[in-house]
C-alpha positions in Angstrom: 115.1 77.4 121.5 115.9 78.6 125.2 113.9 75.6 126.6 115.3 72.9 124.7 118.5 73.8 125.5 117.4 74.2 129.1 116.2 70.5 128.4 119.3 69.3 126.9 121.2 70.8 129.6 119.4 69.0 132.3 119.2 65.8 130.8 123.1 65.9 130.3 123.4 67.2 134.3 121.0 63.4 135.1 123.3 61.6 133.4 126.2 62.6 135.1 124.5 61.8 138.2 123.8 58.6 137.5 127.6 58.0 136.4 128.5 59.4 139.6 126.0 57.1 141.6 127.8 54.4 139.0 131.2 55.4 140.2 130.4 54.9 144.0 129.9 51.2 143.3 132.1 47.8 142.4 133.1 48.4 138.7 136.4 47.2 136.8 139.1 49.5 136.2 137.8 48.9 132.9 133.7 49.9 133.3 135.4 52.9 135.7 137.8 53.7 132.6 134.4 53.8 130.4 132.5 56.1 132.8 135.0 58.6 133.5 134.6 59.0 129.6 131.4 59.1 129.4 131.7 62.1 131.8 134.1 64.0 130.2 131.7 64.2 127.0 128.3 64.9 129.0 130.6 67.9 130.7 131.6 69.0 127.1 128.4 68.8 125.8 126.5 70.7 128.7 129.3 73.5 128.0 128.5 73.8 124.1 125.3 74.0 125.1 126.0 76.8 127.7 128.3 78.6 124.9 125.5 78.4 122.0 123.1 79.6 124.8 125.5 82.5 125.6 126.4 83.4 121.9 122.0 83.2 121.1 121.2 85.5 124.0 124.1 88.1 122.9 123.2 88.0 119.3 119.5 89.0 120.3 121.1 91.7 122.4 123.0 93.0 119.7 120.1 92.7 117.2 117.9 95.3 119.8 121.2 97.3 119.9 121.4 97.5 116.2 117.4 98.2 115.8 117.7 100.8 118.8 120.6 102.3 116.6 118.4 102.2 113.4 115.3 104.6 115.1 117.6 106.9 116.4 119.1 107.4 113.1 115.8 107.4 111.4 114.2 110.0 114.0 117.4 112.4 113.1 117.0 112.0 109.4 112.9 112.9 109.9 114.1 116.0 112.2 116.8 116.9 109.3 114.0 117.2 106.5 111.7 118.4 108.9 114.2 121.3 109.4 
């Protein structure tokens, strides 16, 4: 999953580079209206990405923390009836 949301990411960061190469020329207040847009959503998207990202790569942390937890409590139960 981590490389197609690395994809995603930086096909949204092209596009706002090309609307930004779009904004430097003659547009209408109308086309410059439709661009500005069209940036706020490729910004908002790039940051859900970055948040699902985020929320995948602390849920796998957690899951080792949880599975770390698990063995310890395992090994202390084997050393109890070992006992």
């Amino acid at each position: 999953m981590t490389d197609t949301v690395f994809r995603r990411i930086r096909g949204h960061k092209a596009n706002l580079d090309r609307y930004a190469r779009l904004l430097a020329t003659n547009l209408t207040e109308l086309e410059r209206q439709y661009i500005h847009r069209r940036i706020a959503e490729e910004q908002a998207a790039i940051a859900r990405l970055e948040t699902q990202r985020l929320a995948t790569k602390i849920a796998a942390t957690a899951d080792k923390q949880t599975l770390i937890a698990a063995r310890a409590a395992a090994r202390k139960v084997a050393e109890h009836r070992a006992a």
